[in-house]
GULUMKE-470168 format. One record per residue: residue number from 0; y, z, x of N, C-alpha, C, CB in turn; chain. Coordinates in Angstrom, 3 decimals. Atoms other than C-alpha are relative to their C-alpha. Glycine has a CB too. Example, Ala and Ser with C-alpha at 12.3 -4.5 7.8 and 13.67 -1.06 7.14 Angstrom:
BEGIN
    i    nnorth       nup     neast   canorth      caup    caeast    cnorth       cup     ceast   cbnorth      cbup    cbeast  ch
    0    -1.190     0.000     0.890    -4.500     7.800    12.300     1.200     0.000     0.900     0.027     1.246    -0.992   A
    1    -1.190    -0.060    -0.820    -1.060     7.140    13.670     1.090     0.730    -0.770     0.462    -1.415     0.414   A
END
This chain:
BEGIN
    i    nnorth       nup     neast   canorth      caup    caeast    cnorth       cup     ceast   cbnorth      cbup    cbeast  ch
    0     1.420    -0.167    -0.024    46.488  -120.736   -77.636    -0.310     1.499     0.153    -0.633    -0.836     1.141   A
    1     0.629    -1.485     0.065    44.666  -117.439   -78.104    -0.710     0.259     0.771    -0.650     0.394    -0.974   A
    2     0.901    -0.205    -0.832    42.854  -115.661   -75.389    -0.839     1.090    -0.857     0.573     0.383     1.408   A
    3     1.048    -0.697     0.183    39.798  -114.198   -76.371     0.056     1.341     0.317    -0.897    -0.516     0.566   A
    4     0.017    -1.623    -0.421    39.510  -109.978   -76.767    -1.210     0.033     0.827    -0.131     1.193    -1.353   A
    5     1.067    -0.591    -0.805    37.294  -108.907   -74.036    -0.350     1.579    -0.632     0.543     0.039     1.661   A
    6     0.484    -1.035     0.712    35.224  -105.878   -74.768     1.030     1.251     0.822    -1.845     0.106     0.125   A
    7    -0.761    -0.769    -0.991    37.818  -103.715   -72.160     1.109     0.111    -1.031     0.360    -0.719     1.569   A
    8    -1.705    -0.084     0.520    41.207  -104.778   -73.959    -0.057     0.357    -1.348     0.958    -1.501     0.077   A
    9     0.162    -0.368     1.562    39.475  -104.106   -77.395     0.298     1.491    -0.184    -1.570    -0.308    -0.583   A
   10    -0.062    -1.425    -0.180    38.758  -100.740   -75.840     1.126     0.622     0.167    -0.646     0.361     0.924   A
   11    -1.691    -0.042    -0.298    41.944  -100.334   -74.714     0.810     0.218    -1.060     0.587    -1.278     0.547   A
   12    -0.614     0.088     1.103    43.567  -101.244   -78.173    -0.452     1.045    -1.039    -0.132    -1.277    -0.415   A
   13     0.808    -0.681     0.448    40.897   -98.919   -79.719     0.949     2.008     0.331    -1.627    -0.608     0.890   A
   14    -0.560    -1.188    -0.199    42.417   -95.713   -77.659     1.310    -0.071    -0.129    -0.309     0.519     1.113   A
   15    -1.246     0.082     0.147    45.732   -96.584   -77.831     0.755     0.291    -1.463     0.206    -1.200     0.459   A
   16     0.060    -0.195     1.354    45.477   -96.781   -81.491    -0.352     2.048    -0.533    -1.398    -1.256    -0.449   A
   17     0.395    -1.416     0.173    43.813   -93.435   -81.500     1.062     1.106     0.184    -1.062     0.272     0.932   A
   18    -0.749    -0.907    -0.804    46.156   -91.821   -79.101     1.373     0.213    -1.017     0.322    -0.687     1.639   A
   19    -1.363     0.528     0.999    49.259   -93.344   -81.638    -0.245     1.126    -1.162    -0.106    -1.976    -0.759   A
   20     0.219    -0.734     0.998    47.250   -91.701   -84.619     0.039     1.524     0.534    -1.261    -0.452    -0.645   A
   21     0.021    -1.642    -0.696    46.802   -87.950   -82.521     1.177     0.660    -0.358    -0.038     0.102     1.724   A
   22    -0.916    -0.533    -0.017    50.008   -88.012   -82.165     1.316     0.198    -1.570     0.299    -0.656     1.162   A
   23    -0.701     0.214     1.614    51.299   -88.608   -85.679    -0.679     1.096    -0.811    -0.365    -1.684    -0.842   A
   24     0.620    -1.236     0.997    48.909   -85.943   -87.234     0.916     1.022     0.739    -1.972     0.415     0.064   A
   25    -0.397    -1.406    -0.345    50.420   -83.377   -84.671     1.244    -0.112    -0.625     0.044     0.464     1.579   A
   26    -1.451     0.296    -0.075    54.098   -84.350   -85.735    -0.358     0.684    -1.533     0.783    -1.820     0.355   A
   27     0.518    -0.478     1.117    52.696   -83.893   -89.479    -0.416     1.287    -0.259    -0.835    -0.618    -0.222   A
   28     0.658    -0.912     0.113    50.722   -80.868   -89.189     0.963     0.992     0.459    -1.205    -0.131     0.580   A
   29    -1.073    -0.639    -0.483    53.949   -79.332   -87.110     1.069     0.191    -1.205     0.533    -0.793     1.205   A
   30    -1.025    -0.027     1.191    56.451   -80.304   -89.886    -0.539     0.749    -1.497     0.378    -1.657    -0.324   A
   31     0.988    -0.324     1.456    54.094   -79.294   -92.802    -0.099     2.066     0.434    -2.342    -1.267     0.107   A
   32     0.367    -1.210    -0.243    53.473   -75.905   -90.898     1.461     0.652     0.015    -0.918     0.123     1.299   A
   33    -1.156    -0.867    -0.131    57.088   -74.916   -90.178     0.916    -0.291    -1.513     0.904    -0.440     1.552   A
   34    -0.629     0.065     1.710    58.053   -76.173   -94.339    -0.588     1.864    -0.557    -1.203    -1.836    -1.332   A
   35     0.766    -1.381     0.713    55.066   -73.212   -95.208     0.377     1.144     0.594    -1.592     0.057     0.088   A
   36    -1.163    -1.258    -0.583    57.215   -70.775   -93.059     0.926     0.170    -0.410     0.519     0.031     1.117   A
   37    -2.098    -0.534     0.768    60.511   -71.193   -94.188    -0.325     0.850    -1.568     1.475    -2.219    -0.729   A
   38     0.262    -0.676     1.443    58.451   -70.891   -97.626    -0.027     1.332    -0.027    -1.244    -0.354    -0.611   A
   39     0.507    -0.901     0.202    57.070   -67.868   -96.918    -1.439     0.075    -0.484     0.736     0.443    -0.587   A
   40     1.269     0.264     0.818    53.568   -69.160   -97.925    -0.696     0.579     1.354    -0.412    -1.797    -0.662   A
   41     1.439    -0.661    -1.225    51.716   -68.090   -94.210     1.084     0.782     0.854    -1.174    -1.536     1.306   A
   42    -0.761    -0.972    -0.839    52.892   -65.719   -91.798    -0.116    -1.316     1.362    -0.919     1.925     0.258   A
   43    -0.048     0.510    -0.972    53.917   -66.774   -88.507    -0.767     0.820     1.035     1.214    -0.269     0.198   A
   44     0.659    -0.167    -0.795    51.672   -65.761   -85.802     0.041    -0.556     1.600    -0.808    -0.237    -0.622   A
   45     0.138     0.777    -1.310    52.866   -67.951   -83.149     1.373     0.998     0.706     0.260    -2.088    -0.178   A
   46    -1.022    -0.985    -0.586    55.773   -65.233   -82.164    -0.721     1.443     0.599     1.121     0.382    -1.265   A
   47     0.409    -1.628    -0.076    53.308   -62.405   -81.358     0.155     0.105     2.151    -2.351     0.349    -0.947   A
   48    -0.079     0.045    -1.552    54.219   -60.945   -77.708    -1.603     0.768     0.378     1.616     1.027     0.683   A
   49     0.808    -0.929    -0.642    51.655   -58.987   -75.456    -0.310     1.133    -0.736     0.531     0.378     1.126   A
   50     0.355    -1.102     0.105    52.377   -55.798   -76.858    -0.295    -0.224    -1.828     1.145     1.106     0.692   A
   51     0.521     0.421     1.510    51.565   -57.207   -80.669    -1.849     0.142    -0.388     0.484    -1.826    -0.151   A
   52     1.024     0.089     0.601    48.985   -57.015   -82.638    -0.294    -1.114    -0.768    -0.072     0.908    -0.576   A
   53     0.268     0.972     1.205    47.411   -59.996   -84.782    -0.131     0.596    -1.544    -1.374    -0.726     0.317   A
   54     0.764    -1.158     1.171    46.587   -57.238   -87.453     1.366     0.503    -0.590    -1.118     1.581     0.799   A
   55    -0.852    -0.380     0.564    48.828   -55.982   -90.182    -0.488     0.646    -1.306     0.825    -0.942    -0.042   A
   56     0.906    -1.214     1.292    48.236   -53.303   -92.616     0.747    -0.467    -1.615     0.575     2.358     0.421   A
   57     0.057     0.146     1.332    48.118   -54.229   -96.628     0.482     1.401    -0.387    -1.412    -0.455    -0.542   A
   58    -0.264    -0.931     1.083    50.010   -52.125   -98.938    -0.767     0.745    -0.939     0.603    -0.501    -0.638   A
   59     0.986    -0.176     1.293    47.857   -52.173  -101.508    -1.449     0.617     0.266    -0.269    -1.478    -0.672   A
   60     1.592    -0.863    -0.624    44.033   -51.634   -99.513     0.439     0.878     0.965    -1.307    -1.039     0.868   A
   61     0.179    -0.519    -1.373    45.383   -50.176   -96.495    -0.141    -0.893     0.840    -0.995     0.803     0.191   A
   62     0.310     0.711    -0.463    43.401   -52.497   -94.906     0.779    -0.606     1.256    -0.241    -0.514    -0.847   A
   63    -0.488     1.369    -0.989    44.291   -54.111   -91.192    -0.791    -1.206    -0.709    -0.557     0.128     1.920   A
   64     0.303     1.026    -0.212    44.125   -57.681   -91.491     1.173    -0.849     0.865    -0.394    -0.421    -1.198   A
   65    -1.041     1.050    -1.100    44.902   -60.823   -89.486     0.687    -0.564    -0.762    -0.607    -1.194     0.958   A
   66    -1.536     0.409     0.736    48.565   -61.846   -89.920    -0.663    -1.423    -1.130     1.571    -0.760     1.626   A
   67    -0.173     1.577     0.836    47.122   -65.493   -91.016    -0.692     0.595    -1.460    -1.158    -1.701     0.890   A
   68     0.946    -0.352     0.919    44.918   -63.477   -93.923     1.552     0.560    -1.019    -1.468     1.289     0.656   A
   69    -0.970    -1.183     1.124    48.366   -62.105   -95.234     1.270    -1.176    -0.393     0.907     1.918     1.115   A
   70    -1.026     0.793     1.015    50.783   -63.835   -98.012     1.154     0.921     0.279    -0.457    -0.101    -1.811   A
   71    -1.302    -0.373     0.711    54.339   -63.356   -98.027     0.748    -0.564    -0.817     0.746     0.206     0.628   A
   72    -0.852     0.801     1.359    56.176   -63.776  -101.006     1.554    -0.049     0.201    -0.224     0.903    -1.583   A
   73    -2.003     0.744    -0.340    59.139   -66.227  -100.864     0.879     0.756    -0.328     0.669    -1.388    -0.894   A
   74    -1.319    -0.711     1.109    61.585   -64.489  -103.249     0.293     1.435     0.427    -0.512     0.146    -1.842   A
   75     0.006    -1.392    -0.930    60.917   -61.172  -101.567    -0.070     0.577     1.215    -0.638     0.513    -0.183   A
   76     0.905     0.089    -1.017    59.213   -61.460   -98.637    -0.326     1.570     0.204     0.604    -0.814     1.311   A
   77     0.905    -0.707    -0.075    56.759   -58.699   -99.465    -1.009    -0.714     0.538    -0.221     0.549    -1.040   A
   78     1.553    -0.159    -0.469    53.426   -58.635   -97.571    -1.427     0.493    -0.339     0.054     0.519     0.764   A
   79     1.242    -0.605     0.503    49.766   -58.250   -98.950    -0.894    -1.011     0.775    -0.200     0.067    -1.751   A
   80     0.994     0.784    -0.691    46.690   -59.527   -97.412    -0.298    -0.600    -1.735    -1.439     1.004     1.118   A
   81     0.631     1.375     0.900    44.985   -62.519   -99.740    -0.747     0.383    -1.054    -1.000    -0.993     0.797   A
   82     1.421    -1.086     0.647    42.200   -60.152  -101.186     0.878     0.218    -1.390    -0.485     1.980     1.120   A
   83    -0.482    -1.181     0.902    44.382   -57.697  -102.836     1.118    -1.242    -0.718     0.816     1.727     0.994   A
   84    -0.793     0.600     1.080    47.088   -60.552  -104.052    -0.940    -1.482    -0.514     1.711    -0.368     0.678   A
   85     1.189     0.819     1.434    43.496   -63.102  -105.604    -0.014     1.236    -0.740    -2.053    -0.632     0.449   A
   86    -0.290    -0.554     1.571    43.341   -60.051  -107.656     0.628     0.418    -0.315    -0.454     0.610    -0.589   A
   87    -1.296     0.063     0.715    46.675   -59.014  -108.368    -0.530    -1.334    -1.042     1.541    -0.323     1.184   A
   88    -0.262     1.194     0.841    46.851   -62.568  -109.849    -0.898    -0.106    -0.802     0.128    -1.183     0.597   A
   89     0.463    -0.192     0.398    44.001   -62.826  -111.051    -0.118     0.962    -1.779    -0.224     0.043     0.982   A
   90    -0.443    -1.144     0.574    44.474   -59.657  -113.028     0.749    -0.550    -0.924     0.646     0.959     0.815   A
   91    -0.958     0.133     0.707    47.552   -60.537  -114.427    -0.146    -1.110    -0.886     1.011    -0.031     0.709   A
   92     0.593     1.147     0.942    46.141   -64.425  -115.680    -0.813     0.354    -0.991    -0.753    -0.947     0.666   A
   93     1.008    -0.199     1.108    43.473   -62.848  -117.628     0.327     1.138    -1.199    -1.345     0.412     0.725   A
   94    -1.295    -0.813     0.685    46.396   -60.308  -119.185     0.597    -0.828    -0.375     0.921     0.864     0.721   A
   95    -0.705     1.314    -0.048    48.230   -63.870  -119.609     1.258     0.617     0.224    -0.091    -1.024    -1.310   A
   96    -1.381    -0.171    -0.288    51.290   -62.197  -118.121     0.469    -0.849     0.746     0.313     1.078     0.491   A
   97    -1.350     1.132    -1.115    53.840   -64.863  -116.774     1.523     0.049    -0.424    -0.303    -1.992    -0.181   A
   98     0.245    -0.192    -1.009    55.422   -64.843  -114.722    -0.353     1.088     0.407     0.645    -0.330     0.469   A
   99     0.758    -0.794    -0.305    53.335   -63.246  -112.507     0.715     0.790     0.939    -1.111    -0.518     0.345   A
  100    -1.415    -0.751    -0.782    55.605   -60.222  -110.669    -0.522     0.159     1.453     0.523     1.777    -0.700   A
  101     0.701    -0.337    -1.069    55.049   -59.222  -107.292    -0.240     1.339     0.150     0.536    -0.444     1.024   A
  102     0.861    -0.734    -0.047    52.686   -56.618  -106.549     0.990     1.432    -0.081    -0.949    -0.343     1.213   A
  103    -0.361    -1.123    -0.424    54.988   -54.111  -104.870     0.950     0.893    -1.016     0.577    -0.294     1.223   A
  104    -0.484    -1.101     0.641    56.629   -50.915  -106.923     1.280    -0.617    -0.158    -0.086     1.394     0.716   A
  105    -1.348    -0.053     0.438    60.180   -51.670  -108.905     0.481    -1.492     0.605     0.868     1.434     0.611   A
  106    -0.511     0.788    -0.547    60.237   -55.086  -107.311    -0.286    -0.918    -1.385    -0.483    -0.273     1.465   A
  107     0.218     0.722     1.254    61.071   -57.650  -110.007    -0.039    -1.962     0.209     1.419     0.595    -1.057   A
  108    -0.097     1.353    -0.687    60.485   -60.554  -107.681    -1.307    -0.815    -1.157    -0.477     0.129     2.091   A
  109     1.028     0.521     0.477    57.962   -63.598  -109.691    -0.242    -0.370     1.050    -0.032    -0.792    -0.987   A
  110     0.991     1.107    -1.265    55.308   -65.352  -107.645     0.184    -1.351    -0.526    -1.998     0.270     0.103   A
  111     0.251     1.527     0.323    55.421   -69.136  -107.879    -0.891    -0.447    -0.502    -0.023    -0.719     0.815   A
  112     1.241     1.046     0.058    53.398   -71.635  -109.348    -0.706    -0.488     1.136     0.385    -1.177    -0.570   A
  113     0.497     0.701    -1.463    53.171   -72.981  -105.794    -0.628     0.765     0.372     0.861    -0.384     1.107   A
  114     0.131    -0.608    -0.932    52.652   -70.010  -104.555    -1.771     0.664    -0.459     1.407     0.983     0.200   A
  115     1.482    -0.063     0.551    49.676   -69.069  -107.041    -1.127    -0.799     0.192     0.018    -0.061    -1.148   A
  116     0.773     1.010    -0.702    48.421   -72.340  -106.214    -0.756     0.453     1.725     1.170    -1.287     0.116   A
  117     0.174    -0.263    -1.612    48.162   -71.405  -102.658    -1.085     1.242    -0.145     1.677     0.511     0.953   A
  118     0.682    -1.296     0.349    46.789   -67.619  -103.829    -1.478    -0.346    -0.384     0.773     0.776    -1.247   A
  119     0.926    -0.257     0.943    44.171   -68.578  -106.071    -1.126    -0.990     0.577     0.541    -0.249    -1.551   A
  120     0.972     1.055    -0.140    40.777   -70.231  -105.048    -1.322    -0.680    -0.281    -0.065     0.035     0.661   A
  121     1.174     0.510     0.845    38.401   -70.959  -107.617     1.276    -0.856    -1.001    -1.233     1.487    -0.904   A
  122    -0.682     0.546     0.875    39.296   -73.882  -109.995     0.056     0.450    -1.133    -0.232    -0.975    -0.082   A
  123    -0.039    -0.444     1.433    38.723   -71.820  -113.033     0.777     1.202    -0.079    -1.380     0.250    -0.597   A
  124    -1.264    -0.403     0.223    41.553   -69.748  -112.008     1.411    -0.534     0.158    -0.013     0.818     0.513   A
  125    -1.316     0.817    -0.397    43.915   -72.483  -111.126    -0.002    -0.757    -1.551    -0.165    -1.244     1.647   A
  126     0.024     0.503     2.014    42.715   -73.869  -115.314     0.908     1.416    -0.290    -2.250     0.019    -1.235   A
  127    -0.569    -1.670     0.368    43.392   -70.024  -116.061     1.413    -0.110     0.097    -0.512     1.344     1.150   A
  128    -1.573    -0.358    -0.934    46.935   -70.161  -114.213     0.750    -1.847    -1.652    -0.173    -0.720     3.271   A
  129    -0.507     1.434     0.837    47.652   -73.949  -116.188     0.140     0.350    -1.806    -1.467    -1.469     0.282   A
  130     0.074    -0.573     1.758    46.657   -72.170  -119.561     0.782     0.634    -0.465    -0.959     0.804    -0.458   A
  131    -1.298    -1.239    -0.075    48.991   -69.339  -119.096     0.875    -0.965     0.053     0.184     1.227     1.376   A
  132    -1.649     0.112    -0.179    51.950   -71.303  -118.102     0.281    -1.088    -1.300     0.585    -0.754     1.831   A
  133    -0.257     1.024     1.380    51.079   -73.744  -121.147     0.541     0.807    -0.994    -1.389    -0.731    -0.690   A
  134     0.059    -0.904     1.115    50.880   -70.950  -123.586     1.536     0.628     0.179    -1.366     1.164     0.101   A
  135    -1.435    -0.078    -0.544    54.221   -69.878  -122.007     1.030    -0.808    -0.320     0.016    -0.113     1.203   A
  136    -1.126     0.359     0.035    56.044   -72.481  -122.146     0.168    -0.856    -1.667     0.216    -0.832     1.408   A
  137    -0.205     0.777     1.571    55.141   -73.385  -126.183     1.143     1.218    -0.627    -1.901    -0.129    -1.216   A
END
């Protein structure tokens, strides 16, 4: 025989459920974050001591910016803030050069598809980016 949910044990089942799901996004959001590190797709920021700075100077503008504002590229692991490598890329899609190289002097590293993905954030440069690598690969 079935006992009836009271409005307590519903509640109960309600947070418990919740608490189950919390903890499954953090496990997710942990594993997902330390994949885009190994990549090289975000900087790490969670190593900075006392005497650190969040701020890191761009090659290309000069520019301080915050570490999370700055791409490093896998294959190289050069550093540019986001700005200066949307238009690198940019740049180079509407040149239809692919692969697209990385920014820095004599370096003959390419950027990823993934990684352009990640770079680029209007959809009519992620068409742009799909057009190029079509036209590429006929």
């Amino acid at each position: 025989m079935r006992v009836p949910e009271t409005k307590s044990s519903s509640s109960s089942q309600y947070q418990l459920h919740a608490a189950s799901l919390t903890v499954m996004l953090f496990h997710i959001i942990k594993s997902l974050t330390e994949k885009l590190l190994q990549a090289g797709c975000i900087a790490d920021i969670m190593d900075l001591t006392e005497d650190d700075t969040p701020t890191e100077s761009c090659t290309i503008c000069l520019d301080d910016v915050l570490r999370p504002r700055v791409h490093v590229i896998g294959g190289c692991l050069h550093r540019f803030c986001l700005t200066c490598l949307q238009t690198h890329t940019h740049k180079k899609l509407e040149d239809r050069q692919y692969p697209i190289p990385c920014p820095h002097p004599n370096c003959d590293t390419a950027i990823t598809d993934a990684e352009c993905d990640l770079i680029l954030r209007s959809s009519q440069d992620r068409q742009l980016l799909a057009q190029v690598i079509d036209g590429y690969n006929e």
